[in-house]
C-alpha positions as CSV (number, residue, x, y, z in Angstrom):
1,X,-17.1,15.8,-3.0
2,X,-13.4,15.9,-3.8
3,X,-11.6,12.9,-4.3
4,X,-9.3,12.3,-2.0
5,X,-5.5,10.8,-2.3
6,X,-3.3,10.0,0.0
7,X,0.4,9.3,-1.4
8,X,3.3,8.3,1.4
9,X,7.2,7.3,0.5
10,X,9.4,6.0,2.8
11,X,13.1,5.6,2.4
12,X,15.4,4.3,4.9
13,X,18.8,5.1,2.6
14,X,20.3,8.2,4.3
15,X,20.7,9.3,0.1
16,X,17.3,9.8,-1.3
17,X,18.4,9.9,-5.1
18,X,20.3,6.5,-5.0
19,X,18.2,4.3,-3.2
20,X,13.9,3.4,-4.3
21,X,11.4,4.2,-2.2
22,X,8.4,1.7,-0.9
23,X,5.3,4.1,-1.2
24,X,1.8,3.8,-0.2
25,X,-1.3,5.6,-2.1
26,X,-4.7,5.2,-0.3
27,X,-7.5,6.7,-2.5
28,X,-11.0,6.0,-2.8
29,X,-11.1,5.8,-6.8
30,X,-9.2,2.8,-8.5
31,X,-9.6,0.1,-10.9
32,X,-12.0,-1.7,-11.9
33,X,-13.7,1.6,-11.7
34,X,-13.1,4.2,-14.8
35,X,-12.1,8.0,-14.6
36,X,-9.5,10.0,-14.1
37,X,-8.3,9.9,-10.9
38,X,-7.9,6.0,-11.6
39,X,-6.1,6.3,-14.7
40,X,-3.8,9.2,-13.3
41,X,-3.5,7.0,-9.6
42,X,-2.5,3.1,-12.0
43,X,-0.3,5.4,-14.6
44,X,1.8,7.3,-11.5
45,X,3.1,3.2,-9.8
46,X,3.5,2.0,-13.3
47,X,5.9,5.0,-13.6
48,X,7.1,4.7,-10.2
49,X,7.7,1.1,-10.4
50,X,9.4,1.8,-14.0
51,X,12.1,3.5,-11.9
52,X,12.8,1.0,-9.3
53,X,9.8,2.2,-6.9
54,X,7.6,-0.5,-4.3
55,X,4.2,0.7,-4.9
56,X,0.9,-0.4,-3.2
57,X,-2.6,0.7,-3.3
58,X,-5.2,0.6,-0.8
59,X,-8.9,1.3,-1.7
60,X,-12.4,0.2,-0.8
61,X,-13.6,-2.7,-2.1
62,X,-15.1,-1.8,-4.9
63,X,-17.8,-2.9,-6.3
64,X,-19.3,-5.4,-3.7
65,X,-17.9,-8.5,-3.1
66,X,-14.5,-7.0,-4.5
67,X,-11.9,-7.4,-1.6
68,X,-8.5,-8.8,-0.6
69,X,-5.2,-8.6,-2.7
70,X,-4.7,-8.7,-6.4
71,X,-1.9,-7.4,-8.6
72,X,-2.2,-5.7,-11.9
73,X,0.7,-5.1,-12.8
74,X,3.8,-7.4,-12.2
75,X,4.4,-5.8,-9.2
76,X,1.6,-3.8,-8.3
77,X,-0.5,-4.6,-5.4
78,X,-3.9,-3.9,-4.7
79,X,-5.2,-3.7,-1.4
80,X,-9.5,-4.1,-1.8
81,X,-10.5,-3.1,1.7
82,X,-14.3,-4.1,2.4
83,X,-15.3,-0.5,3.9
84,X,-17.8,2.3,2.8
85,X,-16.1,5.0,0.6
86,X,-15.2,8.6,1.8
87,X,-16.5,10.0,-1.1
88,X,-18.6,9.3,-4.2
């Protein structure tokens, strides 16, 4: 199956360039897990967060027992949501 990766940005500043955005990535791959859809999904809010970015991630908690919030970085946070992946 494809991995899947859902990426949303929201902005209420009525100038996009000047203001950060608070954005959202859902995806079934993420740490503690190893690949490349992890690496590319933890290196994209590090560099969004470099430039002034809110950035969450919501995955499935994974492996078992893995749920709730955690933060990686200083300001990342990691949703662990107990629920079966969509794809593996």
């Amino acid at each position: 199956m494809t991995p899947r990766l859902s990426i949303a940005c929201v902005s209420l500043c009525p100038n996009p360039f000047l203001c950060s955005f608070i954005c959202r990535m859902v995806s079934d791959f993420f740490h503690p897990a190893v690949g490349g859809v992890e690496n590319h999904i933890y290196s994209l809010s590090a560099n969004l967060i470099k430039r002034g970015h809110k950035v969450i991630v919501i995955t499935h908690g994974h492996p078992k027992g893995r749920a709730g919030i955690r933060w990686l970085l200083p300001s990342l946070k990691v949703y662990y949501i107990p629920f079966l992946p969509i794809a593996s």
